[in-house]
C-alpha positions in Angstrom: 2.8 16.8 -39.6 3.7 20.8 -38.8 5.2 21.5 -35.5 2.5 23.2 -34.8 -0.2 20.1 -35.1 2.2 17.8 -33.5 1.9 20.4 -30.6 -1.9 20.8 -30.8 -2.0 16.9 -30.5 0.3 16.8 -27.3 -1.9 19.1 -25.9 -5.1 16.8 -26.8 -3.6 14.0 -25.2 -2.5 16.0 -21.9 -5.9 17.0 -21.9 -7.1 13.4 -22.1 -5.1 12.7 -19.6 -5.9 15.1 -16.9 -9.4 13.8 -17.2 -8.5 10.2 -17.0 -6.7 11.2 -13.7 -9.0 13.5 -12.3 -11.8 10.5 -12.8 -9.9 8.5 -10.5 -9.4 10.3 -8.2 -13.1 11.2 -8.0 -13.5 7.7 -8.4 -11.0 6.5 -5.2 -12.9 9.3 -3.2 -16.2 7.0 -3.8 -13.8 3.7 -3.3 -13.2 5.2 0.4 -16.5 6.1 0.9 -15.8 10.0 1.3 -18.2 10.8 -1.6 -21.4 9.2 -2.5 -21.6 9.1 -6.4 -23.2 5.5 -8.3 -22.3 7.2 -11.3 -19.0 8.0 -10.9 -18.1 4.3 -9.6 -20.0 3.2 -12.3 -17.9 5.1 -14.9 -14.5 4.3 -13.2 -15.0 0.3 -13.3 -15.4 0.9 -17.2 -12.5 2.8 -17.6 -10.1 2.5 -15.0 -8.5 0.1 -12.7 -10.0 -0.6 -9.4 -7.2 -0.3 -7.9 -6.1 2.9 -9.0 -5.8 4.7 -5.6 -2.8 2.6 -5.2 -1.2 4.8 -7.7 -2.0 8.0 -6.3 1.3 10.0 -6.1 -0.2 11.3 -2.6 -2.7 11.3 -0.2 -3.1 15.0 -0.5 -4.3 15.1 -4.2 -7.3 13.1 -2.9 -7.7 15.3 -0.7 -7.6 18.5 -2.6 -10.0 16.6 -5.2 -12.4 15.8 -2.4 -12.5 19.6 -1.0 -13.4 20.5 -4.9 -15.7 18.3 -5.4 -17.7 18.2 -2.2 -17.6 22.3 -2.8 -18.7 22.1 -6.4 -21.3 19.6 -5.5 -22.6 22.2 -2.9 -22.4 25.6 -5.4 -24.4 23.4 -8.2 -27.2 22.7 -6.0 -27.5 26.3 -4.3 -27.4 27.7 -7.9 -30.6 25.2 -9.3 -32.2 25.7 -5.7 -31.8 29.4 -5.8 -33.5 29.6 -9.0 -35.8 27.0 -8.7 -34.5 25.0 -11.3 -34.7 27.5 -14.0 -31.0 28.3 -13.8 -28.4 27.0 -16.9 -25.4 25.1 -16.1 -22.6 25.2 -19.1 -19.6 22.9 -17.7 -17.0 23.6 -19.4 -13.9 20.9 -19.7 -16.5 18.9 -18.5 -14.6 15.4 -19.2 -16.0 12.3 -17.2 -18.0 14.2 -14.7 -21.2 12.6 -13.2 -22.7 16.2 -11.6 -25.8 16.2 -14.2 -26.8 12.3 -13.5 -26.0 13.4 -9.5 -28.4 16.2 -9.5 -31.1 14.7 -12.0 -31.1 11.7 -9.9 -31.7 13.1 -6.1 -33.8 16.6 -7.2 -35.9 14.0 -10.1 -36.5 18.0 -11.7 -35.4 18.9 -14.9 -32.0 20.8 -15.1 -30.6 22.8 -18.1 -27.1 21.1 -18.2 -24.7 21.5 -20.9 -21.2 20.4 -21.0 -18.7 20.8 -23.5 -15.1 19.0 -23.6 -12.9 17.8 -27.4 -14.6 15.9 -29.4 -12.7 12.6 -28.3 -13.5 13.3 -24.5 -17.3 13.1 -25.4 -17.1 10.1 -27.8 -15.8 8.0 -25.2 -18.4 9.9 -22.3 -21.6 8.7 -24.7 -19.8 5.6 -25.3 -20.0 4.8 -21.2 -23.1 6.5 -21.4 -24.9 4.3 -24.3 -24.0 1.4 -21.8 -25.0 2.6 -18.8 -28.9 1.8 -17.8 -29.0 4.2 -15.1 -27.1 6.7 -16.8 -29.5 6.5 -20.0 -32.6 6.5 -18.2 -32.4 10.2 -16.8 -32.3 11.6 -20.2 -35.3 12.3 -21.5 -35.7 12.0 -25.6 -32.6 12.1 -26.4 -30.4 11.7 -29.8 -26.8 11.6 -31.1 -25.7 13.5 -34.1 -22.9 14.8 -35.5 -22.3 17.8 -37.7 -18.3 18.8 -39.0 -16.2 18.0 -36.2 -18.4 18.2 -33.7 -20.1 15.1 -31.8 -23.0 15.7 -29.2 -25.9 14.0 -27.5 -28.9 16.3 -26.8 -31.9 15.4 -24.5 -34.6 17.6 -23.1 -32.4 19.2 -20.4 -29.0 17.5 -20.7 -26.3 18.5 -23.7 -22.9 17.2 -24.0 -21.3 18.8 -26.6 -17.8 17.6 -28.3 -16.2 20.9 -29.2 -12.2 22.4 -29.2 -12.8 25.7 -26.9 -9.5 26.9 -28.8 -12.1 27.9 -30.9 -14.2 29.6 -28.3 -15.9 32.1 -31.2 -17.8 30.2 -32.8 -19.2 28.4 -29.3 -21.8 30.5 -29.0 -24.2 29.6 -32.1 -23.8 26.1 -30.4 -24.9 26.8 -27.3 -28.0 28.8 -28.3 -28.8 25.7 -30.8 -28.7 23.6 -27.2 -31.5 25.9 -26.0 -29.2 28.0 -23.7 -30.6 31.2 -23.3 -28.6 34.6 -22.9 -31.4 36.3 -20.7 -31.6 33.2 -17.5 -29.3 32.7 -14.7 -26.2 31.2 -16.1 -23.7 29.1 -14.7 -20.3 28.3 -15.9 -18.1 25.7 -14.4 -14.4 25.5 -15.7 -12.7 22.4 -13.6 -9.9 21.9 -15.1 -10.0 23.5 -18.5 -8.4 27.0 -18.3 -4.6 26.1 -18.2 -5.0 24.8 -21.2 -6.3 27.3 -23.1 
């Protein structure tokens, strides 16, 4: 292995990471009741300890994660309200978040969600998702596939998409194939993504 892929695959795995911890923290946010999200708790017991906030370095991480996602929470459902539902949302980094099953769930409208994360991140997301009843049953029609390198489950107005954004080119063919379209209100979330690109 070159330097350079034994790099690439340190990177992966820091990526990997960040999502695993970013999960629960999200997830010991629902634990203490500061954030309501079935979802989310229903994602952490799969994957993570329930005893995680135990391990939190700090209190002020949960913290800082609650302000983020409580504010988030609040710009996603301005955005679909604002355009009455006609608006995309492309998450991008999207790892283990629940926001799409959140806001299908309460609004019961259809919402053009995408989210794209590497293509290991959204193995394991449609593996939790493929066991998950109430997870499953707010897709409508959908189907997995997989063309070179890149893993994704499509419904009728939910896409999660397994792709390297190193490679943020050839994206765009992709997201027009997921029925994102370049002429309605658009909008992109980047959580925790950009430092490592």
């Amino acid at each position: 292995m070159t330097e350079r892929e034994e790099s690439v695959l340190r990177n992966r795995k820091m990526v990997q990471r960040t999502n695993d911890f970013a999960t629960g923290w999200k997830a010991a946010l629902v634990n203490f009741g500061w954030f309501d999200d079935p979802f989310l708790k229903q994602i952490s017991s799969q994957e993570f300890d329930s005893s995680f906030e135990k391990h939190c370095a700090t209190l002020w991480i949960i913290k800082v994660m609650y302000q983020r996602l409580v504010s988030l929470n609040h710009i996603l459902k301005t955005f679909l309200e604002e355009t009455d539902y006609k608006g995309q949302i492309i998450s991008l980094g999207a790892g283990f978040d629940t926001a799409y099953f959140r806001l299908k769930a309460s609004s019961k409208k259809d919402i053009n969600f995408l989210e794209v994360d590497l293509p290991d991140l959204v193995l394991r997301k449609i593996a939790i998702i493929e066991d998950n009843h109430s997870m499953k049953s707010l897709l409508k029609n959908y189907y997995l596939a997989h063309q070179v390198e890149v893993p994704y489950l499509k419904s009728a107005d939910y896409n999660l998409i397994g792709f390297n954004l190193e490679r943020v080119t050839e994206l765009m063919p992709i997201l027009l194939d997921c029925g994102i379209a370049p002429d309605q209100p658009t909008l992109i979330v980047t959580e925790f993504v950009l430092p490592y690109l």
